[in-house]
Each structure stands twice: as C-alpha cells, then as structure tokens.
C-alpha positions, 0 to 999 in steps of 0.5 A: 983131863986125860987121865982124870977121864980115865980114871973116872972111866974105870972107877965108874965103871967098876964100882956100877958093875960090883954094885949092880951084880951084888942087888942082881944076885938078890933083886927080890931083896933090892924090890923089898927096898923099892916097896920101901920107899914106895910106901906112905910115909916115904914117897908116898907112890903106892901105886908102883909097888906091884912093879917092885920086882919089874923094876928092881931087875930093870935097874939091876940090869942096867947097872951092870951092863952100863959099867961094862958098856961104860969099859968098853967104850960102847955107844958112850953118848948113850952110855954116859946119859944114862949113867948120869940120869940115874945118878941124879936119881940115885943122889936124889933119893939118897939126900931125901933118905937122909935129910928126912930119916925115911929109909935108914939103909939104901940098899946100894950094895944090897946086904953086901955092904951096909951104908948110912943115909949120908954115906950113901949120899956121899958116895953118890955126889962123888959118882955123880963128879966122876960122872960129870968128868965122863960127860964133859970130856967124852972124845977122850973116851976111847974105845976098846977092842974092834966095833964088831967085839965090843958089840958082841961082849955088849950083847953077852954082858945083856944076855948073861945078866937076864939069864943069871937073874932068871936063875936067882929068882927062881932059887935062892941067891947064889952068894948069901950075904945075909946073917942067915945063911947056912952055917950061921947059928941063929943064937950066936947071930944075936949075941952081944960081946962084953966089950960092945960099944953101948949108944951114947945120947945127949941130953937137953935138959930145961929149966926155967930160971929167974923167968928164964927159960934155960936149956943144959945139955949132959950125956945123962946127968942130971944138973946141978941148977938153981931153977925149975924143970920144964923137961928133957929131950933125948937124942942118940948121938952115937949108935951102939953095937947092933947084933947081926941078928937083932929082931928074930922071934917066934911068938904065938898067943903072946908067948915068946919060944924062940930059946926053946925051938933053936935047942931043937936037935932037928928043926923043919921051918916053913916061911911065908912072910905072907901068906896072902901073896904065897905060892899056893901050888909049893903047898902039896910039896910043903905037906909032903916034905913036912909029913917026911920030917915029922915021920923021922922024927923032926919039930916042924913050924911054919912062921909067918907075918899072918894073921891066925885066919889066913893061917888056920886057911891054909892049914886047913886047905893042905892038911898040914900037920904043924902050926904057925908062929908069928914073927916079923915080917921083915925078918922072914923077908930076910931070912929066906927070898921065897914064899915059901920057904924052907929052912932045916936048922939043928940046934939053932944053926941053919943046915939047909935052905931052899926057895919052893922050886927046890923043895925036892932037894931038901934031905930029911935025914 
C-alpha cells in the first residue's frame, strides 16, 4: 500500500501539474470549451457562460497548485479532497460528453494533446482509482521538506500561477500549441496526404422479405437480396484522416477568396471573432497599423463572425480602410485569443501575431 500511494502521489500529481499549466498557458482557449458545455444542448446552463473565463482560471489555478501541494505533502486533508471532488466532476463531465456525443474533445490538455470523448473518460476513471488510493491510505503521505519550505514553495507555486495567467491573458499564449501558429503555412495546414486513412461507415440496409422486415449490414455495397427496400442507415465506424486546419475560409457575399488571399505576398488580417464583444479601444491602433500597412504596400482584411451591420459600424465609426470577410467563428477563436487580433502572413504562412495590448510590436516592413 506504501508504494502503491507513492505511486499514486507522484503520477497524480504530475499529470494535474502539466494538465493544469498546459489550459494556464491558454485559459481563454479552456473558457471557449466551458461556454461549450455551458450551452443549450449541452448542460443547458447558459447563465454561467458570462463567468467562463473567471472560472476557466480558477479551475486552472487549482489544477496546477494542488499537483504541487499534492508533491509536497502540503495540508494533504484539504489537498486530496479537493483533488477527489474535481475528479468526480471531471468523470462526471467527461462520460456525459461521451454517452451523449455533446462535446467531441474535452479540452483535458487543451490544444496540447487532443482526447476522444471516452479517452477522456478513461483517463479520468483511472485518476479517479489513483485518487481513491490517496485518500484511502493518506498517513503514508509523508511530507516534504520542513513545514516553514513547503509553505513558502506553496505560496509561490500560488503567486507564480496568478501572475503567469495575468500575462497570457493579456498577450498571446506563450507556447502555441495550435495549427496556427507563426511558421505554419495555412495552405499547407489543410492538405490531405495521398496515403490518408479515408472514413469507414457501415451500412445497415432494410428489406422486407417474405413479410419480414431484414436488416443486412455492408461497408457500402449494396446487397444481393430477394426482397423490398425499406432504407438504409449510415454509420461512421471509423474516423478518417482529419487535416490540422479543416474548416478555415474567407468568404464574403457567398464567394469563397481563400485560395486568392493566401497567394498574397504581404497580408494584414484583423480578427474579431465578434465584434459585439470586441475591444473597442485597440481600433484607433487597428487604423493606425492598417493605414501603415496599406501605405507600404500590403492586402489588408478583417475577418470576423459578424454580421454586415456590425461591420459596416465599426468601419464607419474608425475610418477604417479594409473590409471584413466572414468565416467561422470557432476558427477565429482559434486562430488568435484576442479580440481583436493581428495576424501578418506571406504567401499563406503566418510571420506575425499578436493580442491588441501589442499592437505596437507588429512591424509593418
């Protein structure tokens, strides 16, 4: 039982820690999952996505400093309780994620490492033994280090968390673990290899034969029966290759320019995924930079979400000097955590981004 704790101790603890830091680097991306499953449809509690972001860094947090707690055997009643009442949340959400198909990736490991439904339940059942272990054999818990260190490494591991998620989010994630980081060709991002694995579905085919209503099941032949057709169910049984970038367009009046624009040698794009929830203050810089860009040559777009109303607003309330194209919104959320936000790409490979706080350090050659 010893060892068993100690094991439990130590993978518990660092898998909370590298879990927590990883949605703590990006808990704008961790708040957009929560408004996920705070929708209609999902949980069905609307009313909690204004505090998606509050709580998405409150979770975070705790992730992180609890792990460490958790290391160094620091106030290990109140660390293990709390360990074990958010795993039971977490297995909880995770099999009503699966069971019911409602939200395709968790978010665990934010854009780090990406987990099917029941891989994501699966990993918490197994925290959740690991945990009950903790709980159940706590005296073996020993602590680390004298009690004056381990509060002083506790308070830090607090203080370093709050003051390294003030910083990101009021910039951009430090690590960026998503297809649209700087250096990724956007292009590139959407190709699908010659020797990709296509979707496999099953097909459940109906007949009514001799009175008798038959069902036959092919990957997509049709059958050989003696009967008549009733219909057919499909079923996708196996995923097939999915590109890195898969949903990324830029449309306006029904007319798709993405292959046009990403040929562009010098390409300025604003994002606002929304432009009711925008900054409105980064707008003046926006202009600013956008008439620097314009003057030096550059193709300058905004993209957003919005619709032609909110956008013609804002055009005409900042004199700015581009349009707006639309694309989905979920992809500007992923493209850039920062309303708005600036990206420079040449030839479809993205050279520069940054949040509205850094505007400034963008260089318009």
């Amino acid at each position: 039982m010893k060892h068993l704790v100690g094991f439990s101790r130590v993978f518990v603890g660092i898998l909370f820690i590298i879990s927590g830091f990883i949605k703590l680097n990006d808990p704008v991306g961790f708040s957009f999952k929560l408004e996920e499953y705070f929708s209609q449809g999902v949980l069905d509690l609307p009313f909690l996505m204004p505090y998606a972001l509050a709580i998405s860094i409150f979770v975070v947090i705790s992730e992180v400093v609890l792990g460490v707690f958790l290391l160094l055997g620091y106030r290990k009643k109140f660390t293990i309780g709390s360990l074990l009442l958010m795993i039971l949340f977490f297995t909880f959400l995770t099999f009503y994620s699966a069971y019911f198909n409602k939200v395709t990736d968790c978010g665990c490991f934010g854009d780090a490492i990406k987990l099917t439904p029941w891989e994501s339940f699966i990993k918490d059942v197994v925290l959740l033994v690991l945990i009950l272990i903790l709980y159940f054999g706590q005296e073996y818990i020993k602590p680390l280090f004298s009690k004056k260190l381990r509060q002083i490494i506790a308070l830090v591991s607090v203080v370093l968390c709050i003051i390294y998620g003030n910083y990101v989010l009021n910039h951009l994630p430090v690590i960026d673990f998503r297809p649209y980081k700087i250096g990724a060709n956007i292009e590139d991002g959407m190709e699908f290899p010659e020797d990709a694995p296509k979707p496999i579905y099953e097909y459940s085919w109906k007949f009514n034969s001799k009175g008798e209503e038959i069902v036959i099941v092919t990957n997509g032949e049709y059958p050989d029966v003696d009967g008549e057709f009733i219909g057919v169910e499909t079923e996708e049984i196996q995923k097939g290759y999915e590109p890195p970038i898969h949903d990324f367009t830029i449309e306006q009046e029904g007319e798709d320019f993405t292959a046009p624009l990403m040929q562009k040698d010098k390409l300025l794009i604003v994002v606002a995924y929304d432009l009711a929830k925008s900054e409105y203050e980064a707008y003046e810089k926006v202009k600013e930079v956008s008439d620097k860009a314009l003057d030096n040559g550059y193709e300058v777009i905004g993209m957003s979400a919005s619709n032609k109303e909110w956008t013609n607003r804002i055009i005409e309330e900042y004199q700015l000097g581009f349009e707006f194209y639309f694309t989905d919104e979920t992809t500007l959320k992923t493209i850039v955590r920062s309303n708005p936000g600036l990206l420079i790409l040449e030839r479809g490979t993205i050279t520069q981004k940054v949040h509205y706080n850094d505007i400034e350090d963008l260089k318009i050659e």
